[in-house]
C-alpha positions in Angstrom: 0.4 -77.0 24.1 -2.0 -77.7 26.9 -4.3 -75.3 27.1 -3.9 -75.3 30.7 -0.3 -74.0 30.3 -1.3 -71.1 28.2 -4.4 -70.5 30.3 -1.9 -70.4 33.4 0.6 -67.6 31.6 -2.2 -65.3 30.6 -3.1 -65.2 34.4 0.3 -64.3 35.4 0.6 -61.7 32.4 -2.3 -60.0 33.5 -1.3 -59.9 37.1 -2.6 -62.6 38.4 0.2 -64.2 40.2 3.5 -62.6 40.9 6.5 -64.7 38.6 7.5 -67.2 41.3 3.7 -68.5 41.6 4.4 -68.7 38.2 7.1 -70.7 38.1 6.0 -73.4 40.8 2.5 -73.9 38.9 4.2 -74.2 35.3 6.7 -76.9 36.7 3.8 -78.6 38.5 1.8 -78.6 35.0 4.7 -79.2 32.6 5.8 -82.5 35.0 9.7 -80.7 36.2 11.3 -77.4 36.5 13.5 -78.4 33.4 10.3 -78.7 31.4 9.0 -75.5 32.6 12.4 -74.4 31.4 12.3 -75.6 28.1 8.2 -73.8 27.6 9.0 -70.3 29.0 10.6 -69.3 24.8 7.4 -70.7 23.5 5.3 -69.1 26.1 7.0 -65.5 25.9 7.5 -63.0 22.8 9.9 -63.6 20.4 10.3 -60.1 18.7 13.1 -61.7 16.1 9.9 -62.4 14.6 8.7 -58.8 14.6 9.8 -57.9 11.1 6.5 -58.4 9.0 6.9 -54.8 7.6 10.8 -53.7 8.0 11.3 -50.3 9.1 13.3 -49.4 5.6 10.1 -50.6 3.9 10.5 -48.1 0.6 6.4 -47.9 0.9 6.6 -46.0 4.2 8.2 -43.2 6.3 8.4 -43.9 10.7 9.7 -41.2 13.1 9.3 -40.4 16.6 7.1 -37.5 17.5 5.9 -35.5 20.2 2.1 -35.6 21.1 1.0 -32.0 22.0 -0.7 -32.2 25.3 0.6 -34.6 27.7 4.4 -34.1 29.1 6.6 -36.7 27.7 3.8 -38.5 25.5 5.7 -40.1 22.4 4.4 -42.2 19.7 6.0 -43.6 16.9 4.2 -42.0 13.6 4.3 -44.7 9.9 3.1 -43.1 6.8 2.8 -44.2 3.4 5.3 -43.0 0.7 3.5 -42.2 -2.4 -0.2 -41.7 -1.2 -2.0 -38.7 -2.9 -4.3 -36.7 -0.9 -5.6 -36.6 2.7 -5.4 -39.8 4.4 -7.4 -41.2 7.5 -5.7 -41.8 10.5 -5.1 -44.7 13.3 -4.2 -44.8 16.4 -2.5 -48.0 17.4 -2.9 -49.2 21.3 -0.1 -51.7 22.7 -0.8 -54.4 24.6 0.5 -54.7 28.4 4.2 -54.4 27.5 4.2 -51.1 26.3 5.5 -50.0 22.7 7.5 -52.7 22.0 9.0 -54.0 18.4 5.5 -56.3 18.0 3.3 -52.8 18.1 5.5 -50.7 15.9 5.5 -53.8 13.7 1.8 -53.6 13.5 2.0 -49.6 13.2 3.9 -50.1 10.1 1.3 -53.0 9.0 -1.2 -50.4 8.8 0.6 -47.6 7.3 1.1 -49.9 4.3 -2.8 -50.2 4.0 -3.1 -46.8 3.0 -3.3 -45.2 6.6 -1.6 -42.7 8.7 -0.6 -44.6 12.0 0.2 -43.6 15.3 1.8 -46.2 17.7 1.7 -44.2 20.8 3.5 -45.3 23.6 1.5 -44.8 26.6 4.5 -45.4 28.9 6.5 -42.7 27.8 5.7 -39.9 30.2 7.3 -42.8 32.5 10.1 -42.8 30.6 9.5 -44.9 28.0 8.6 -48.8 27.1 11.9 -50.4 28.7 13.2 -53.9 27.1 12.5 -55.4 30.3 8.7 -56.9 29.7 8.2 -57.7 33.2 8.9 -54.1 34.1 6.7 -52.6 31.4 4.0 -54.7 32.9 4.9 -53.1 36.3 4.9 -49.8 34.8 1.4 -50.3 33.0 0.1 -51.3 36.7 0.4 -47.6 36.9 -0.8 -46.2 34.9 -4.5 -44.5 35.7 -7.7 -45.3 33.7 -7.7 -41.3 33.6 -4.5 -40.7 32.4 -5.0 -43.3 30.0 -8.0 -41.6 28.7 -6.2 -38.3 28.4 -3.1 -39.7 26.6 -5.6 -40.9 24.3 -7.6 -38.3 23.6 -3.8 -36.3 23.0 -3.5 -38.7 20.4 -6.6 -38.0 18.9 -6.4 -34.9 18.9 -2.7 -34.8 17.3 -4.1 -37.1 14.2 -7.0 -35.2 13.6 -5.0 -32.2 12.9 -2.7 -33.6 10.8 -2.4 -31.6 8.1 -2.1 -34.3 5.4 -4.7 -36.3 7.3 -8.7 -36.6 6.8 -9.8 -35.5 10.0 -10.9 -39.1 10.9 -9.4 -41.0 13.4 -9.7 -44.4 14.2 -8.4 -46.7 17.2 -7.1 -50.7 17.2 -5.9 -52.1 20.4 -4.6 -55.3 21.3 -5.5 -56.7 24.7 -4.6 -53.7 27.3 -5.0 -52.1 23.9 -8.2 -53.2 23.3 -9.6 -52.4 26.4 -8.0 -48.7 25.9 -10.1 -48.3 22.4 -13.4 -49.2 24.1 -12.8 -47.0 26.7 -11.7 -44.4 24.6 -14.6 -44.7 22.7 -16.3 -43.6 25.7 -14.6 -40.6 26.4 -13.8 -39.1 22.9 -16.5 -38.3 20.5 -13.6 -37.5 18.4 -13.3 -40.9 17.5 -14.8 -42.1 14.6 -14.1 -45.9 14.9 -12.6 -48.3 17.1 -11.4 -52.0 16.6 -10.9 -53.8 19.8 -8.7 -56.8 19.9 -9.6 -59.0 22.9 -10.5 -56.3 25.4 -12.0 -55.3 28.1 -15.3 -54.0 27.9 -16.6 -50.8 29.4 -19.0 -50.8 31.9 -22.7 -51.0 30.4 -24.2 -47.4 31.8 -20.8 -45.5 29.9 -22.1 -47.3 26.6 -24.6 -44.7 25.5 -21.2 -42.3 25.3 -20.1 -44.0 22.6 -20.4 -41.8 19.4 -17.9 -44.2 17.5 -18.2 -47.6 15.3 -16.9 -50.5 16.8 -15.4 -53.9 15.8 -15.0 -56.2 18.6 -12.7 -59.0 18.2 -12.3 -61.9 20.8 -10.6 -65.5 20.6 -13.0 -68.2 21.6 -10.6 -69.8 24.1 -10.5 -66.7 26.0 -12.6 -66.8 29.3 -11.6 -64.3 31.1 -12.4 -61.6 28.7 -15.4 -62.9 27.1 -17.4 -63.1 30.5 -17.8 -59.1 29.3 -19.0 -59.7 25.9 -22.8 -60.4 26.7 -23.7 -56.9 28.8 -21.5 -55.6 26.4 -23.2 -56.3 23.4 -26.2 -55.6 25.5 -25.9 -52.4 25.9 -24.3 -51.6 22.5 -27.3 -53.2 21.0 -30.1 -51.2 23.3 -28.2 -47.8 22.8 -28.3 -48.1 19.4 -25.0 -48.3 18.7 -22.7 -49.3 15.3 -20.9 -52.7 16.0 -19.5 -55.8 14.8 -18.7 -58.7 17.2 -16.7 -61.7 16.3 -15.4 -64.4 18.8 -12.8 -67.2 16.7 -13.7 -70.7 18.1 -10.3 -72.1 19.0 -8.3 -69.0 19.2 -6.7 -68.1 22.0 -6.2 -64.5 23.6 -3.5 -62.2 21.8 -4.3 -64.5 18.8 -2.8 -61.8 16.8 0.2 -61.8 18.1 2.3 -63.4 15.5 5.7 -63.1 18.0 4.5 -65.5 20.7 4.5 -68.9 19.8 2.2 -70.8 21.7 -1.1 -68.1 21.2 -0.9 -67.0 17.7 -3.4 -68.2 15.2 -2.2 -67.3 11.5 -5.8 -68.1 10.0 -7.6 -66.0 12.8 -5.0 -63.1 12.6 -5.6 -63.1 8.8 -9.1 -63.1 8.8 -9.5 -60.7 11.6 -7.2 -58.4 10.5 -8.7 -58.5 6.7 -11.8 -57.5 9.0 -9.9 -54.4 10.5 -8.5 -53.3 7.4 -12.0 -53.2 5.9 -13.8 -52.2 8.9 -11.3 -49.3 8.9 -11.5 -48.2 5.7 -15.5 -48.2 5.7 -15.9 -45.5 8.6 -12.5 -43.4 8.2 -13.4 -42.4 4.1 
């Protein structure tokens, strides 16, 4: 697909045109309205697809719980079946859409790594991630960078207690996600490591906050968010700090997102993910 097309459909995810801009542009790129028809499936999620890890998976238990803390914070808790002893915990961050079947999908993914996961939907005390996607992206317009913090931290805090966990909590985001972990990272010494899935960066005088490891994650194609990586890495690097960067020449934002189409990059998601997995498992023992 012209990278063009995609380019143009991350701007509009990310609010940068309202959907009938959208529209217009995409039929002006894809030659007709009927054309810009036939793109939108590729373009958007597919969540048919969002089945890597089904939920009756005999290696792991899900349930809804409450996070202590926050009115109405919910998150959707994965753990494995037969694991003996404490295990470390992760906190998984949705992208822009809220906790949709993709995330818990992922949730599970990492319970079946040997983790304790949390996908916390930070649009419950709204309510709740709704099917609608265009509406969850209305609703995460709303959301504050404070209350995200503090639904966050609630998080934290409700893993680290966990009485069959270690005590160690770490963070991956995807996109708004990823952008919430580095930002967490900031804010919660509690948190021991954070993986960062093409997201925003902090801004450079919070860095010296940061008490936790971080793996940063970006996909070469993206422009947008990788104007941040150099004063990030900046900063990381003269505070001192624990971190891994990696950008994936040819890969496009939401790389990982193995429901949508026209971005995902098996080979990148593979190999990035191995890296989370691993990254993961070094700082949460």
């Amino acid at each position: 697909m012209d990278q063009k097309i995609i380019d143009l459909y991350d701007d509009f995810t990310h609010g940068g045109m309202n959907r009938r801009a959208f529209l217009d542009r995409l039929a002006a790129l894809a030659g007709s309205t009927a054309a810009a028809t036939a793109l939108l499936p590729i373009l958007q999620n597919n969540y048919a697809h969002a089945q890597t890890v089904e939920e009756a998976d005999p290696r792991i238990t899900v349930e809804t719980v409450d996070i202590p803390g926050v009115s109405g914070l919910k998150g959707y808790l994965a753990k494995p079946k037969s694991a003996t002893g404490k295990l470390p915990t992760v906190l998984v961050i949705h992208e822009n859409r809220g906790l949709n079947p993709h995330i818990k999908d992922v949730t599970r993914r990492v319970a079946t790594d040997g983790f304790i996961a949390l996908g916390l939907d930070y649009l419950s005390p709204a309510g709740g991630t709704p099917a609608d996607e265009e509406k969850g992206r209305e609703m995460i317009g709303q959301i504050t960078p404070a209350n995200a913090v503090a639904y966050g931290k609630a998080a934290v805090a409700y893993l680290k207690a966990l009485p069959d966990g270690n005590g160690k909590v770490g963070a991956v985001g995807f996109c708004w996600g990823g952008g919430a972990v580095n930002n967490l990272a900031v804010n919660d010494p509690d948190l021991a490591a954070g993986v960062a899935y093409y997201g925003g960066q902090p801004k450079a005088e919070d860095v010296p906050k940061i008490k936790a490891a971080l793996l940063l994650q970006y996909g070469g194609l993206d422009e947008r968010i990788n104007a941040g990586i150099p004063a990030y890495e900046a900063a990381l690097k003269q505070a001192g700090k624990t971190y891994e960067i990696f950008v994936y020449e040819g890969a496009n934002h939401a790389f990982n997102n193995d429901t949508n189409a026209a971005r995902y990059d098996k080979a990148t998601a593979d190999l990035a993910w191995s890296r989370t997995i691993g990254f993961l498992k070094k700082y949460l023992a």
